[in-house]
Structures are given as C-alpha cells and as structure tokens.
N, C-alpha and C positions, 0 to 999 in steps of 0.2 A: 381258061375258058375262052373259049373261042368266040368271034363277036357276036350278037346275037341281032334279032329284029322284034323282039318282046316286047309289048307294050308295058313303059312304067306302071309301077302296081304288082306286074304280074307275079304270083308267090309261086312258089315253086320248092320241091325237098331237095336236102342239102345232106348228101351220108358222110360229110369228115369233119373235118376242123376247119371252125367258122372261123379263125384266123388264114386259111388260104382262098376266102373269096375274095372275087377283084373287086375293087371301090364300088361300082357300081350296084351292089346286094349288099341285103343288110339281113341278117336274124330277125324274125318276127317274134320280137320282144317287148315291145311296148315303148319300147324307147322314143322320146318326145325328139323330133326334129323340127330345124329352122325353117316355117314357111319360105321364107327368103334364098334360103340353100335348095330349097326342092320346092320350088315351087309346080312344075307339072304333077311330082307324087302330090302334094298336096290339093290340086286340081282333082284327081281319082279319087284319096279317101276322104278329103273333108273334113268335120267332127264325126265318121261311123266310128271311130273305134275309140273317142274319148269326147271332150267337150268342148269349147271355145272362147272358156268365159273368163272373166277374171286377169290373173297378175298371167299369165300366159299364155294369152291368147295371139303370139307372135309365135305360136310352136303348134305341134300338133303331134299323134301319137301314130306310129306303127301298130298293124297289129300285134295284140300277145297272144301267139300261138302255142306257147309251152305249155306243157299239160294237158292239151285239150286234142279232143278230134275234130274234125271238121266236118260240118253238113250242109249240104245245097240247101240255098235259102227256099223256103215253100214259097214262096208270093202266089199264095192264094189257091196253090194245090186243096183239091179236095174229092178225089178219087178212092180213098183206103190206104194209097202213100202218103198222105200229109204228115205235118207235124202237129200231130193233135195241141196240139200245149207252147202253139207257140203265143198265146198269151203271156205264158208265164218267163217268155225271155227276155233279157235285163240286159242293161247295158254296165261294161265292167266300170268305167269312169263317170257313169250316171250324164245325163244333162243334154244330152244330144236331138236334135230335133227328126233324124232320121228314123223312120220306123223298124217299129222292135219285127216284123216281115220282112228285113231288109238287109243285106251284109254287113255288120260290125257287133250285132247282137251275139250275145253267149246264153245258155243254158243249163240250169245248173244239174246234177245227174240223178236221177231216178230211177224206181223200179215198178214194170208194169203191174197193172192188176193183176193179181195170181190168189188160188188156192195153196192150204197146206191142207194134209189127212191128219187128221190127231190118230194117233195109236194108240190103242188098247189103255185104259184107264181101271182104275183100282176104286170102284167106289164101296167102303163100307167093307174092305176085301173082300168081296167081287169084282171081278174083272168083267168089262164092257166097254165099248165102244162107241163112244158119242154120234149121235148122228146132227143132232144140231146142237146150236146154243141160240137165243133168245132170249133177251130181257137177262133175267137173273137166274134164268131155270135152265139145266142143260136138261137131252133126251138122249137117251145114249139104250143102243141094243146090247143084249148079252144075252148068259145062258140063264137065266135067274129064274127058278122055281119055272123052267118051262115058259114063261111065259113071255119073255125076249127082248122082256120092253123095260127100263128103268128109266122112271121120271119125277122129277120134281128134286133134284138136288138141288140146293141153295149154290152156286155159281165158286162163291165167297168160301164154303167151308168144302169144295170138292174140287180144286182145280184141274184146269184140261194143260194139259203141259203137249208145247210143242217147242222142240232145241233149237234155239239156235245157231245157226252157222255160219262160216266165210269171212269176207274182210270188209275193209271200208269202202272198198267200190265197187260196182258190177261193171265188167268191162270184156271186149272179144282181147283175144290174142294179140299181141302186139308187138312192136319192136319201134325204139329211138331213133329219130331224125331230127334236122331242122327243116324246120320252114323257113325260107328264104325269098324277100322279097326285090325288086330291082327296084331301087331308086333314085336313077337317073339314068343318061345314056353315056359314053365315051366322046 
C-alpha cells in the first residue's frame, strides 16, 4: 500500500486478506488496544465504541464492524431522512458517556411498519374475507345468503391465518469485506 496522508481513525474497506495489511490498519474488530501504543487513535475514538472503566481502563476498543452495515450518524436530521429510532440505539460495550446521536452507537435490526392481506378464510365452511379484526370479533365479507357481510365470529374459535415467511434478517443485497481502520502513521 502505498503511503498515504489519512487521518488516523480513518476506516476504510478491505477486499483480501487482513493478514497483507501494512502495520499501520487494523480490522475493525473490537479488538481492545494500548492507549499508550496509540495514543493519537485513542485521541479520535475515546470510549465511543466501548467503555473506560474499571480493570482496563489503560485500553480501549476498536470499532466492531463485522456483521454490521454502517449508517451516517443523524445528529439531529429531521427532514423525513432521519433515523426515526435513533432513541433506541445502544451502545455494544454499555457505559460510555458519548451520546447514543453520535458515532460509536449500534442498532439493533427491524422491520418497518407494514400491512399483510389475510386471504380468503373458511368460516363455518363459508369462504370469506376478513375485512377487519377488532377486539375479539372479526368482520369479514363473502358471498353469504347474498348479503356480503359476516360478523361477529368469536376471534378464538375462527382463526384469520396469515403464513409466514423468510429468514432471520431483513437485509438489501450484499457482499463480504473488511473494514479497516488506520492506526497510526509510518
């Protein structure tokens, strides 16, 4: 790698083997470094991305990047781009006095508000189609003696069945890298 003029900190993707980076990058793993050994990285991240307390507080963490995507922090966005929910983000090694609005925070993963359609339901062998549910009564239309409307099934003894499907995450398309951060200079 050829020299660079990067400010320490600066993280950057990595597409081979983290064993051909030069000394100066590290994998953003979490891995706890010696204040003392880095002390400029440690100038940059401080406790955001763990804590400073206790039997080692003579160390401090890298980010842990693996697994995770990354998102520009909102500080304060609030346009329709924000991150609605950034109340609910946590820090991974708890304790840090840096706000959860602020680069070292993680989020843990969600699925937005959404409808399903319930399909066609069997009540009483009639087929119909729920239109709502409410309390313990569903209302559901069909062809029933003409008149389109069945209601007042007890919730409990007519279930509305919707399948489910898919895996353990929601997630766009993706492909493997490291993140790689510099810390220190030559």
């Amino acid at each position: 790698m050829p020299a660079d003029n990067l400010p320490i900190g600066t993280i950057l993707i990595w597409p081979g083997d983290p064993g051909d980076l030069p000394s100066t990058w590290k994998v953003c793993n979490g891995k706890q470094l010696k204040k003392t050994d880095y002390p400029e990285l440690y100038g940059t991240l401080g406790t955001r991305w763990d804590n400073d307390l206790g039997y080692q507080a003579d160390f401090f963490s890298i980010p842990d990047l693996r697994g995770v995507f990354l998102r520009g922090v909102n500080d304060d966005r609030n346009d329709g781009f924000q991150d609605k929910n950034v109340s609910q983000r946590l820090r991974l090694k708890g304790n840090s006095t840096i706000s959860m609005d602020d680069a070292g925070s993680y989020q843990k993963d969600a699925i937005g508000k959404h409808n399903h359609e319930i399909v066609n339901q069997n009540f009483g062998g009639q087929t119909a189609r729920p239109l709502a549910v409410s309390g313990n009564i569903s209302t559901a239309d069909g062809d029933l003696d003409g008149s389109g409307d069945v209601t007042g099934y007890d919730k409990n003894s007519v279930p509305l069945i919707i399948d489910n499907f898919g895996i353990e995450e929601t997630r766009p398309i993706n492909a493997y890298v490291y993140y790689i951060i510099k810390v220190k200079n030559l």
